[in-house]
C-alpha positions as CSV (number, residue, x, y, z in Angstrom):
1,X,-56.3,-5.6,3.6
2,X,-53.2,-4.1,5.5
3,X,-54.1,-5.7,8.4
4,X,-54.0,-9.1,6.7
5,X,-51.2,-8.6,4.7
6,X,-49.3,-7.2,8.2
7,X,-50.1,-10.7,9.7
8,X,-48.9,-12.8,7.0
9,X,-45.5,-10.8,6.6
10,X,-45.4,-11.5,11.0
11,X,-46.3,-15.2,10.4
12,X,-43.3,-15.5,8.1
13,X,-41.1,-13.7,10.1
14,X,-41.5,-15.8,12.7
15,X,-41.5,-19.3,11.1
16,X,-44.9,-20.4,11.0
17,X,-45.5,-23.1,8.1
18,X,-47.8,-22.2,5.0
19,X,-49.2,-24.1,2.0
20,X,-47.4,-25.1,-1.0
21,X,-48.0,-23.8,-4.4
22,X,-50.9,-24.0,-7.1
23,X,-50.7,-22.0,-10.2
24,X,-48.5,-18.8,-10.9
25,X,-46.8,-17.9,-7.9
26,X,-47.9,-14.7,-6.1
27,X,-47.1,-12.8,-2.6
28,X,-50.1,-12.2,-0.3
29,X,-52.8,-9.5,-0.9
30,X,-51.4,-5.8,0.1
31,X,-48.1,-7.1,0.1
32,X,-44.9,-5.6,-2.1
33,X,-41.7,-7.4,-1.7
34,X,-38.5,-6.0,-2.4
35,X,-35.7,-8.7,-2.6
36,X,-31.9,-7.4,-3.0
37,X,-28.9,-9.3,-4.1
38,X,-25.7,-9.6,-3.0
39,X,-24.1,-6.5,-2.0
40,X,-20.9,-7.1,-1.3
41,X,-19.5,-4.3,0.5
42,X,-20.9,-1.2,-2.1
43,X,-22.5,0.7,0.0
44,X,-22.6,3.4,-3.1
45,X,-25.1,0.8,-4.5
46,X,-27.1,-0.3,-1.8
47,X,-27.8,3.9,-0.8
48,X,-28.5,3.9,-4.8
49,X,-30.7,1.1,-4.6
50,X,-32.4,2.3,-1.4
51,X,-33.3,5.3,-3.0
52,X,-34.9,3.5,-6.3
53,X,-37.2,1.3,-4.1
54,X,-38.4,4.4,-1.7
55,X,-39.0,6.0,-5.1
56,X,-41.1,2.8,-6.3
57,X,-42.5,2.3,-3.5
58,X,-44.3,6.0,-3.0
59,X,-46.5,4.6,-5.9
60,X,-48.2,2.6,-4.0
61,X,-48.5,4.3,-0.7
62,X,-51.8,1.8,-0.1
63,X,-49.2,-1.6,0.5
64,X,-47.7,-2.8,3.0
65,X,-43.8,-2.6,2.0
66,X,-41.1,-5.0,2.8
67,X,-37.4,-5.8,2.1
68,X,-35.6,-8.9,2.0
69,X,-31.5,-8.9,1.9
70,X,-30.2,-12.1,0.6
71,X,-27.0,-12.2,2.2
72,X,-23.4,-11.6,1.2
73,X,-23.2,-7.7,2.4
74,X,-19.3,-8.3,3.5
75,X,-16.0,-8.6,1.6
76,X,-14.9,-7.9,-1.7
77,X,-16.0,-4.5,-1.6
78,X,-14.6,-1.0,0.4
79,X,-17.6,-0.4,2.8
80,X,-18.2,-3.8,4.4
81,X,-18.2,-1.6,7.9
82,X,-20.9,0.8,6.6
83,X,-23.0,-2.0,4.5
84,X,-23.8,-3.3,7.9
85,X,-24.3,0.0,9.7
86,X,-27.0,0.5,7.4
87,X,-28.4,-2.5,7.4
88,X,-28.7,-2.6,11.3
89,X,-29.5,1.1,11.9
90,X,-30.7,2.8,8.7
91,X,-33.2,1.1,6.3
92,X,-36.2,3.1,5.7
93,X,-38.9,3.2,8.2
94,X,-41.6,2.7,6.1
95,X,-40.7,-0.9,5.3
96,X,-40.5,-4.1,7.4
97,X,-37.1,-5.7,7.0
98,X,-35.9,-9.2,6.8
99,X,-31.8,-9.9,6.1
100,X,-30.8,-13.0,5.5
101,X,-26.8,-15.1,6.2
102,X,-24.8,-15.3,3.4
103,X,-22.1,-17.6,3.4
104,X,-19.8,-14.5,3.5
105,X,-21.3,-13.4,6.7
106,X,-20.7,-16.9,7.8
107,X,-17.3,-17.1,7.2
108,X,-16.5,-13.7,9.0
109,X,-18.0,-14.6,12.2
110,X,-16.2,-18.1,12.1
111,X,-13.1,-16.1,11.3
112,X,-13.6,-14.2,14.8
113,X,-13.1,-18.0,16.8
114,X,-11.8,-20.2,14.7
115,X,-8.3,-18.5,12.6
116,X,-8.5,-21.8,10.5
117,X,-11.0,-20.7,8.3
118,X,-9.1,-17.0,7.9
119,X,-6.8,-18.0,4.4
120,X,-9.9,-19.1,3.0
121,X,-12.1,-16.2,4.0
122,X,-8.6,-13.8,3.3
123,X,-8.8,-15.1,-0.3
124,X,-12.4,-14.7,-1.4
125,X,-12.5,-10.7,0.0
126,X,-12.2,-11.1,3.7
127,X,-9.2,-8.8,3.4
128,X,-11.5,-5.8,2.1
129,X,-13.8,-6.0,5.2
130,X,-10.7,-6.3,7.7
131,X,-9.5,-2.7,6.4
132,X,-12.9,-1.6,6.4
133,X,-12.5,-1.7,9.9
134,X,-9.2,0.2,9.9
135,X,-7.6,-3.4,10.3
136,X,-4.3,-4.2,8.1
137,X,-5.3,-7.1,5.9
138,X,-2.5,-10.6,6.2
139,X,-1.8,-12.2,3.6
140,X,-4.0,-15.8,3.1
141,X,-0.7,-17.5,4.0
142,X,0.7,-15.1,6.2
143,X,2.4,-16.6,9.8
144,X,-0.3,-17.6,12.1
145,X,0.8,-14.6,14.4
146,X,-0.2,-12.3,12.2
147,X,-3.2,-14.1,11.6
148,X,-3.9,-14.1,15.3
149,X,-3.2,-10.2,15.6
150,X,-6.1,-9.2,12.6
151,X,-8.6,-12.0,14.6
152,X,-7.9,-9.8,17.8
153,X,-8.3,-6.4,16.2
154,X,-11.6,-7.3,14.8
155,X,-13.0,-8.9,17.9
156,X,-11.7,-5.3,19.4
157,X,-13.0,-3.3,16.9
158,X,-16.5,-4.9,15.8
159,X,-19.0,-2.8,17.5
160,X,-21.3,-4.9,19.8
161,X,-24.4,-3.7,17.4
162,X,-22.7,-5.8,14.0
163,X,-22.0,-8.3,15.9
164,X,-25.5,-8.7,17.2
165,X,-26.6,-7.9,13.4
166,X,-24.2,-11.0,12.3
167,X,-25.9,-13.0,14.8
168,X,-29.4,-12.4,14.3
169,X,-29.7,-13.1,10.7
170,X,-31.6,-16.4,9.9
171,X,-31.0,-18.6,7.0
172,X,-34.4,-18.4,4.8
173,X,-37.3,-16.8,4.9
174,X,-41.2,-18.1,3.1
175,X,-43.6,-15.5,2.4
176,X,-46.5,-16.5,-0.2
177,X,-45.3,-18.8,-2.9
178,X,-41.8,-17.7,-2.4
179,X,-38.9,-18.8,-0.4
180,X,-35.7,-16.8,-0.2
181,X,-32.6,-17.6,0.8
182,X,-28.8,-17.0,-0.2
183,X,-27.6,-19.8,-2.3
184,X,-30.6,-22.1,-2.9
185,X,-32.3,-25.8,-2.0
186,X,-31.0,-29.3,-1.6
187,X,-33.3,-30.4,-4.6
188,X,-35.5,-33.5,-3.2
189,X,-35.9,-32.5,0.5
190,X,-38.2,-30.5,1.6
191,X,-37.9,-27.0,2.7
192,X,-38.0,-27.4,6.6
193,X,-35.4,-30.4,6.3
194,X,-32.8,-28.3,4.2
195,X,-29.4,-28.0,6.0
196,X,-28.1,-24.6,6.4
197,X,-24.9,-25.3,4.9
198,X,-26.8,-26.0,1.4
199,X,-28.9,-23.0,2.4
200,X,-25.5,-20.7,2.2
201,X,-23.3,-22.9,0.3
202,X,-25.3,-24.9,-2.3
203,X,-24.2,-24.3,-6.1
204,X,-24.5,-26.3,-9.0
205,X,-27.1,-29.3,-7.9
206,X,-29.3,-26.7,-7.3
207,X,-28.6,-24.5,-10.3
208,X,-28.7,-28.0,-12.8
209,X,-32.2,-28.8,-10.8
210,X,-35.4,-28.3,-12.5
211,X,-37.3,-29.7,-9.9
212,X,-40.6,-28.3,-8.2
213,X,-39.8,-26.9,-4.8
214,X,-42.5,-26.6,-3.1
215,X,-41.7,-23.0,-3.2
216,X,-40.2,-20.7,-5.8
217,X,-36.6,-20.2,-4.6
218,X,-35.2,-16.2,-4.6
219,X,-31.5,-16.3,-4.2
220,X,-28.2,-15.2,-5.3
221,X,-24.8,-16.4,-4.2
222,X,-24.2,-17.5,-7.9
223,X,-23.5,-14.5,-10.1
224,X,-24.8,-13.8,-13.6
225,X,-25.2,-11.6,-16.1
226,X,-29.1,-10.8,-15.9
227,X,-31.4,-11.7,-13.1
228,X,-32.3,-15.2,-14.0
229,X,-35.9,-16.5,-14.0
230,X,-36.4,-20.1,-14.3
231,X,-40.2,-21.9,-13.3
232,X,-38.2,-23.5,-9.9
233,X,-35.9,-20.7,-9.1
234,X,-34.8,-16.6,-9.6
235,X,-31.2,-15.4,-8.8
236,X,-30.6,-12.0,-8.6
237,X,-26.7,-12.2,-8.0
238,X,-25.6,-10.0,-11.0
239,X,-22.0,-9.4,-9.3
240,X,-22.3,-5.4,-7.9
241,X,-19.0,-5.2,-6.5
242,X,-17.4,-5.7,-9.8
243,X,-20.4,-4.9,-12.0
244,X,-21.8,-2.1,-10.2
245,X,-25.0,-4.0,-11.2
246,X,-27.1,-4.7,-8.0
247,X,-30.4,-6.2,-8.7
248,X,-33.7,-5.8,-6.3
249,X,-36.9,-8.4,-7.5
250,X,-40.0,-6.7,-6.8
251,X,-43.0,-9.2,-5.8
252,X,-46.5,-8.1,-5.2
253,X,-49.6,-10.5,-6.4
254,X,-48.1,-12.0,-9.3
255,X,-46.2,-10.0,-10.6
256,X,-42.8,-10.0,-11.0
257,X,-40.2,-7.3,-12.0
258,X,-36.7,-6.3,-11.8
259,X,-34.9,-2.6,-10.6
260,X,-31.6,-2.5,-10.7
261,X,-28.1,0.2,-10.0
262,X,-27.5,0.1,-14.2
């Protein structure tokens, strides 16, 4: 049972196409899932989260374990820096690990190349990972020369290791009768024909949607109160860096549950 469940979780990873869905949705056989929300720079709350899924997850020592980060791990909160240290060096060994772009992640590596998206990216938290990385934050609509000097200071001070992390995260992931990704679907086309700027961007056309997916969609992007659970769609955005509320979905069969920081 391992051994299958191991290959399925490798055949997602890498892409390869699966069935759609008939009857209640469900994750493959010796499979657990842990999917996390948007983190948003609170490392206090992803260490705290961490800890409740390693805890969860000794209760079934017989699974195979796996976690899948939705995006969104920069800005807005202090530890943007050590949210990706952790992500790229120090997730528990026991699990197999999947982390997914957010739109935020986006953003900061267009900010590194292009300084016109920088009083956009400044404005929704971009400033909070700059002085993460001991950089002084510019104002959105500071002179382009000061602009310019934060752009150089990060390219200088991102360690070659996040910016391979940055680079290496992929845009959705399908395991079972689930497919997760950080914002949601372009409702109507099918899930190998979505754009990746719906993939990261996508709000309220998707949210309005009750359509049939193919798939049942796991994102966040779009916060709420609770976790949300709708027949097409769960979002597990429930707004941590000003909450302190970070949600994690557990999968395994068909079962569905929540954990969460409060």
């Amino acid at each position: 049972m391992l051994s299958l469940a191991r290959k399925l979780w490798t055949e997602a990873v890498s892409g390869a196409p699966s069935a759609g869905r008939a009857g209640p949705a469900s994750v493959p056989r010796g499979m657990r899932i842990y999917a996390v929300g948007d983190i948003h720079g609170r490392l206090d709350l992803l260490d705290q989260m961490l800890g409740q899924i390693v805890r969860d997850a000794d209760q079934a020592p017989n699974l195979m374990k796996y976690l899948v980060f939705l995006g969104d791990y920069v800005d807005r909160g202090p530890d943007s820096r050590l949210v990706i240290e952790r992500l790229a060096c120090g997730l528990p060994p026991a699990f197999g690990a999947v982390c997914l772009r957010g739109n935020h992640e986006d953003t900061m590596l267009g900010f590194l190349s292009d300084l016109r998206v920088a009083p956009g990216w400044l404005t929704y938290g971009g400033d909070a990972t700059l002085e993460s990385y001991g950089i002084p934050a510019p104002d959105p609509d500071a002179p382009v020369e000061h602009l310019q000097q934060a752009q150089l200071m990060l390219n200088s001070l991102l360690p070659a290791h996040h910016r391979a992390f940055l680079g290496s995260l992929r845009n959705h992931l399908t395991i079972g009768d689930y497919h997760f990704v950080h914002a949601g679907v372009r409702p109507g086309v099918p899930l190998d024909q979505q754009e990746d700027q719906d993939r990261l961007w996508i709000r309220e056309a998707f949210l309005a949607s009750r359509a049939d997916h193919g798939k049942l969609v796991v994102h966040g992007h779009t916060i709420a109160p609770e976790p949300e659970l709708l027949p097409n769609r769960i979002g597990i955005d429930t707004g941590a860096y000003a909450t302190n509320r970070l949600t994690a979905l557990v999968l395994e069969g068909t079962e569905q549950r929540f954990l969460c920081t409060i």
